[in-house]
C-alpha positions as CSV (number, residue, x, y, z in Angstrom):
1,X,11.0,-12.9,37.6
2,X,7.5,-13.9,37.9
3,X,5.5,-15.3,35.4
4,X,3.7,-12.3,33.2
5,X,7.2,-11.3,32.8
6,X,8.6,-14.5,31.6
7,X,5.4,-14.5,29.1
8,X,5.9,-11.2,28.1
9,X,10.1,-11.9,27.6
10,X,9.5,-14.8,25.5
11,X,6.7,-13.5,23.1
12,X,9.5,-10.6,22.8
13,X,12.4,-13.2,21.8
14,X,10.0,-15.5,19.6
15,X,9.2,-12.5,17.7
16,X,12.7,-11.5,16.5
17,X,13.7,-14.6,14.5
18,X,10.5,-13.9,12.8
19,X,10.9,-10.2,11.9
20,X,14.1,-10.7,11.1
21,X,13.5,-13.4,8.3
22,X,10.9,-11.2,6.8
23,X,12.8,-8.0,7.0
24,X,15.8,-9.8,4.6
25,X,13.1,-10.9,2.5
26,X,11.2,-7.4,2.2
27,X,15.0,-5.1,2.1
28,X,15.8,-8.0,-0.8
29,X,13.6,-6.7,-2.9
30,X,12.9,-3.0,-1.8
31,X,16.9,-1.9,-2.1
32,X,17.5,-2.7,-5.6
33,X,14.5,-1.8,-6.9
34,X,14.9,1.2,-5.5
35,X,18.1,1.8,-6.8
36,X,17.1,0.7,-10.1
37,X,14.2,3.2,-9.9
38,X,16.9,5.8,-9.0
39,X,18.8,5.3,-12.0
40,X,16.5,5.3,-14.5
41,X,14.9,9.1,-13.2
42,X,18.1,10.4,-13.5
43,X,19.3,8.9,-17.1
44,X,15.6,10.1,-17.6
45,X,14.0,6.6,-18.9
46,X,11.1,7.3,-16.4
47,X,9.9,10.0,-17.9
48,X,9.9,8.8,-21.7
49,X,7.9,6.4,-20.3
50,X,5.2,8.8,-18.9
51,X,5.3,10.9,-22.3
52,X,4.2,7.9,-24.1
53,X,1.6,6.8,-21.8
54,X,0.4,10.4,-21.3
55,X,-2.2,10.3,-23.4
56,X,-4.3,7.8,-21.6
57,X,-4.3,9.9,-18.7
58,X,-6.7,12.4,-20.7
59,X,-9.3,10.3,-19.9
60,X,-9.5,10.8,-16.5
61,X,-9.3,14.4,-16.5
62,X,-5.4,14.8,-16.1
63,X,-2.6,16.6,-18.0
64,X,0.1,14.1,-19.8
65,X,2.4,15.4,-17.5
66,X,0.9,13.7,-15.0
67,X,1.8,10.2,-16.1
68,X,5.4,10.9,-14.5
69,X,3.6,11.1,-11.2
70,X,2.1,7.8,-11.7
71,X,4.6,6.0,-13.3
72,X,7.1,6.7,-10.5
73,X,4.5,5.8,-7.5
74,X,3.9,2.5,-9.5
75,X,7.4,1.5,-8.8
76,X,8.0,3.9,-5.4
77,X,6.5,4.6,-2.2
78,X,4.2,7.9,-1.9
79,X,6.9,9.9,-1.2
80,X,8.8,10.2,-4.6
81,X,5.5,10.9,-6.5
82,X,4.7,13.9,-3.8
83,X,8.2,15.2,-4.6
84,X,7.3,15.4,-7.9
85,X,3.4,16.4,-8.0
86,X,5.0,19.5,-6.0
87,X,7.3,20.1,-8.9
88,X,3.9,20.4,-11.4
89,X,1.5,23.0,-12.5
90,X,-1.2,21.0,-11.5
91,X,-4.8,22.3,-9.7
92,X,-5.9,20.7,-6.5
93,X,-9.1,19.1,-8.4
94,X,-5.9,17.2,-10.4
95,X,-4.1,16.5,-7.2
96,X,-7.0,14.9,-5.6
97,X,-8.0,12.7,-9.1
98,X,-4.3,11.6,-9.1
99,X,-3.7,11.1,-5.4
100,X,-6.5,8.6,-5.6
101,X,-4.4,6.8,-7.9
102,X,-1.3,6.5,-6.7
103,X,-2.9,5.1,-3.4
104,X,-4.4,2.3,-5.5
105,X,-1.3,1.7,-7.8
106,X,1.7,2.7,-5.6
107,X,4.8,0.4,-4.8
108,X,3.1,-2.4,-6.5
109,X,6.3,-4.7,-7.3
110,X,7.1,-5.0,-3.5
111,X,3.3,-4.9,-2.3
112,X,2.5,-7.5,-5.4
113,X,5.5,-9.8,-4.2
114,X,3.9,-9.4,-0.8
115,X,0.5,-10.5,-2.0
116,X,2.2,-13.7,-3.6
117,X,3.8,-14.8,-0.7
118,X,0.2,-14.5,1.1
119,X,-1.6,-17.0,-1.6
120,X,-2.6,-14.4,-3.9
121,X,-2.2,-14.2,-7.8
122,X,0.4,-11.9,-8.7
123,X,-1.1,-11.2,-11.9
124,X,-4.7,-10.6,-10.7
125,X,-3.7,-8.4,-8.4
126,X,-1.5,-6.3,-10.7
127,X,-4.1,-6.2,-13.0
128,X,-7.4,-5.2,-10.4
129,X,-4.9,-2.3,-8.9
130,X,-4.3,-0.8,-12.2
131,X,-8.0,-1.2,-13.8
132,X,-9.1,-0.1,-10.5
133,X,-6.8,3.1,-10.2
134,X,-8.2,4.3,-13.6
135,X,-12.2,3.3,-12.8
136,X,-11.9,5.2,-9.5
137,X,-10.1,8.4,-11.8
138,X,-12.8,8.5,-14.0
139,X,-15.5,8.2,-11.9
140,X,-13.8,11.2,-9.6
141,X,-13.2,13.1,-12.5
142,X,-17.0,13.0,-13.4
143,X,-18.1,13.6,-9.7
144,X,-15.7,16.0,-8.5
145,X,-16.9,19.3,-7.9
146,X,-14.6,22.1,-10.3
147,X,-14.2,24.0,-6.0
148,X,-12.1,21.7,-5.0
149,X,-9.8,24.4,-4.0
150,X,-7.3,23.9,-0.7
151,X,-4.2,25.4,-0.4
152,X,-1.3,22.9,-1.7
153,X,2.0,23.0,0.0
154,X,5.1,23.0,-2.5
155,X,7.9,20.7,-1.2
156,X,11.4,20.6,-2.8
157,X,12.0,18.1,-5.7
158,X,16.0,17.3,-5.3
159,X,18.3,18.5,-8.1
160,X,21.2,16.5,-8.6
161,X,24.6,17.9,-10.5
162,X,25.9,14.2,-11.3
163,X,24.8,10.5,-10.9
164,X,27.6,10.7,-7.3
165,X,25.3,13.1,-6.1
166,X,22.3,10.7,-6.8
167,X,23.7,8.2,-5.6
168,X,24.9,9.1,-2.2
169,X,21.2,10.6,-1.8
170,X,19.7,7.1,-2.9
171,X,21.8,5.6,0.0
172,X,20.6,8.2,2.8
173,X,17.4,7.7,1.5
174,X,17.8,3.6,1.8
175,X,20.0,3.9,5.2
176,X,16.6,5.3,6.7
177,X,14.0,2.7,5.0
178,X,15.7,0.2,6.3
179,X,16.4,1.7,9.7
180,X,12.6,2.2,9.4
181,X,11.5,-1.2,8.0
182,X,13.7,-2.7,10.8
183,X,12.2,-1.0,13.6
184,X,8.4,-1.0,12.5
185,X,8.1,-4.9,11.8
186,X,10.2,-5.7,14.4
187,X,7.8,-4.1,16.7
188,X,4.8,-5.2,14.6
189,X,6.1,-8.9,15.3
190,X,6.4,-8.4,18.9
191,X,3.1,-6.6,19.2
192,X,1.5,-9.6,17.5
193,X,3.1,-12.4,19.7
194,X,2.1,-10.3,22.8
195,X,-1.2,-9.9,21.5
196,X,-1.2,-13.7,20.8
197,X,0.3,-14.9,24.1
198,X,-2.5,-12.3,26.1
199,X,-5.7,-14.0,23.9
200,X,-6.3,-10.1,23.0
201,X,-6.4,-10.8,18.8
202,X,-10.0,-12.1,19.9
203,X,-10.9,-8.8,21.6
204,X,-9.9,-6.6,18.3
205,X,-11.7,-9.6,15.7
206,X,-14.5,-8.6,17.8
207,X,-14.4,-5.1,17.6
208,X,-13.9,-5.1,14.0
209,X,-16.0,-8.4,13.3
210,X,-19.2,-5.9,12.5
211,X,-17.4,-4.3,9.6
212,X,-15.5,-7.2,8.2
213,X,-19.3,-8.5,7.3
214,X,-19.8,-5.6,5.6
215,X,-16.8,-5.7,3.8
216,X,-17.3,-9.4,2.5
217,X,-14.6,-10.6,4.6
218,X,-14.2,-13.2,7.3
219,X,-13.9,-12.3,11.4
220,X,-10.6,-13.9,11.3
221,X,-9.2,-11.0,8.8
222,X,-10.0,-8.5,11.4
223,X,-6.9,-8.1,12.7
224,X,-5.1,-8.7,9.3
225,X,-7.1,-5.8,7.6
226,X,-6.2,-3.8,10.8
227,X,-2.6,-4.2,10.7
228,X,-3.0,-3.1,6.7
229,X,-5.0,0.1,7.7
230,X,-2.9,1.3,10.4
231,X,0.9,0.3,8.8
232,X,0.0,-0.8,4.9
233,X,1.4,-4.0,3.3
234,X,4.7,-3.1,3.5
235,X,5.2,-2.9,7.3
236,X,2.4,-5.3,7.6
237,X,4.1,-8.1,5.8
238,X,5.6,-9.8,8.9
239,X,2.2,-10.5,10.2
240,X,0.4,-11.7,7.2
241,X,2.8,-13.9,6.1
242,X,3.1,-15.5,9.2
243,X,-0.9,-15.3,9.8
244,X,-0.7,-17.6,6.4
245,X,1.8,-20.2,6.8
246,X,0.4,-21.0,10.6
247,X,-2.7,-21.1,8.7
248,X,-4.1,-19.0,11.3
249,X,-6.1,-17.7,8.2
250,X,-7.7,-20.1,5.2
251,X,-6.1,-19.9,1.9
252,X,-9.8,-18.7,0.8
253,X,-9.7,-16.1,3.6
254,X,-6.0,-14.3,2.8
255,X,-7.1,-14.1,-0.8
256,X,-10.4,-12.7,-0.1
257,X,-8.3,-10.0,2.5
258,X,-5.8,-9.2,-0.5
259,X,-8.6,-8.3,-3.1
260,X,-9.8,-5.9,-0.5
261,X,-6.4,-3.9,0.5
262,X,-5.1,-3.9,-2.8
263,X,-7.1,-1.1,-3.3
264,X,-7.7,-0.1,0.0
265,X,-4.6,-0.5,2.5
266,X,-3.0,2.2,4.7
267,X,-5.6,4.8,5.1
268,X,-3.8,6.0,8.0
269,X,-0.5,7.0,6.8
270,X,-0.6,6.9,3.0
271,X,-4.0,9.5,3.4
272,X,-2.2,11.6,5.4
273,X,0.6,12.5,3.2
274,X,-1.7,13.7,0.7
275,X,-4.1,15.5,3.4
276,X,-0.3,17.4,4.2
277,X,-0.4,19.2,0.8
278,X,-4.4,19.6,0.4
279,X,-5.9,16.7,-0.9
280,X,-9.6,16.6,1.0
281,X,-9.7,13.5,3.0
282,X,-12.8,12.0,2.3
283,X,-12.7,12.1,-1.7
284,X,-9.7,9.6,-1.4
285,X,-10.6,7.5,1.6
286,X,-14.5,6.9,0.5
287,X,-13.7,5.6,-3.0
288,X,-11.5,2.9,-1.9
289,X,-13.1,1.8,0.7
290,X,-16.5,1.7,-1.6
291,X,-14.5,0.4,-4.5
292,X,-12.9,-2.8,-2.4
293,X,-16.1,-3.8,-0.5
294,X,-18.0,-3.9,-4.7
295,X,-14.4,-5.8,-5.5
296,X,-15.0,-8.6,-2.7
297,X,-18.5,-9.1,-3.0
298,X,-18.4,-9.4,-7.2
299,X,-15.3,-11.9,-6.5
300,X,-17.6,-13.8,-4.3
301,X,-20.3,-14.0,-6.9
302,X,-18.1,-14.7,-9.2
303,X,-17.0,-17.8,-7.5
304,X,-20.6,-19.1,-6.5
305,X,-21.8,-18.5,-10.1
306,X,-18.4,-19.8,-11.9
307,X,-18.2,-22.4,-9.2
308,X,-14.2,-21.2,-9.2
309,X,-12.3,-21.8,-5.8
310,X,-11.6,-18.3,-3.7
311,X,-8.1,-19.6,-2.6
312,X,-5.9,-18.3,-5.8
């Protein structure tokens, strides 16, 4: 065995303790919330909740019944609140208004608890997600042309005759998260020790140095705000928690980053579930990306005119 292959064996084998650490931590907070989640859409708390909140959604150019939507992506992935937008009368110009939403607000107890962990204030970021889903709804709603017409494709919301029926779905549905959260930060860690071990994090910091500037953030985010793009928080965890505690990232830095992909985080795969039933790209890419470079540099004046630290 020569020597690249010793390298490449042992940035494999460092990697694993790591991903699996952070994979317990992540599937100890995703699998009973989930299951909680579950629970209360079938005994049908979830949507009493939306009905009293519905009215708020009026100002952003949405239907009450709309608020279910949200309310479950707040707690869920994207892929409950798609189940149920295809269950809905709504027009595409809705869709889009409400798809830029949920990819502000979604899964925000485990993405929050994420944040945390990186040196961010829960709170704060709770609180910019949700203001910022409902600024970037209003101003879409005002913008938006009334042609926003693409075909939507319908998928089937699942009907269950009893709470044993929900429940053994809830625990297919979990057997494959964690299947998939296994697999996907367990290569995410390896990829990043190779990457490490091969001095190539330099090469991408470099390639994405240009529009880190732009963005308000530092050169050493690059690869962080990469990993966030491509895989979101969720699957990005492993990384940024250990990009934090090696302090291969300032304090100042991380919390900087996490301003920026709390509203704009996963535009590969998150975008492309709503591009799948219609939603234009570019009206729900553009206004986060817009919306979290104004967020960054405000936080930055903030700081030099407050004279506030940027590390919490």
């Amino acid at each position: 065995m020569n020597l690249q292959e010793n390298r490449l064996i042992n940035s494999i084998i460092n990697a694993l303790p790591k991903a699996g650490k952070t994979i317990w931590w992540l599937l100890k907070i995703i699998v009973p919330v989930s299951l909680i989640v579950s629970l209360l859409q079938y005994w049908g708390v979830i949507s009493v909740i939306a009905d009293f909140v519905s009215p708020v959604f009026s100002v952003v150019g949405l239907p009450g019944e709309s608020a279910l939507v949200f309310i479950s992506c707040f707690f869920l992935p994207l892929y409950a609140p798609i189940a149920i937008i295809a269950s809905l009368n709504l027009d595409m110009r809705e869709i889009t208004i409400l798809a830029l939403m949920c990819l502000i607000s979604h899964n925000m107890i485990v993405e929050t608890a994420i944040q945390k962990k990186t040196g961010s204030s829960a709170i704060n970021m709770l609180i910019l997600r949700l203001l910022s889903s409902f600024l970037s709804a209003f101003v879409l709603n005002v913008i938006l042309p009334d042609n926003t017409t693409t075909n939507v494709i319908k998928a089937e919301s699942p009907a269950f005759l009893n709470i044993f029926d929900m429940l053994l779905y809830w625990l297919q549905s979990a057997g494959w998260l964690i299947l998939k959260i296994t697999l996907i930060v367990s290569g995410l860690m390896i990829l990043n020790n190779v990457l490490k071990e091969y001095n190539l994090l330099n090469i991408i910091s470099k390639a994405f140095a240009p529009f880190m500037k732009i963005f308000g953030l530092s050169t050493d985010s690059s690869f962080l705000w990469f990993v966030s793009q491509t895989l979101g928080l969720t699957y990005g965890a492993a990384v940024m928690i250990e990009s934090v505690e090696n302090k291969e990232i300032s304090p100042k830095n991380a919390n900087l980053l996490n301003y920026h992909i709390a509203i704009n985080h996963s535009m590969l795969e998150d975008t492309l579930i709503f591009v799948a039933i219609g939603v234009p790209a570019g009206w729900i890419m553009i206004p986060r990306i817009i919306l979290a470079t104004i967020v960054v540099w405000l936080v930055i004046l903030s700081s030099k005119i407050y004279k506030k630290p940027l590390s919490t």
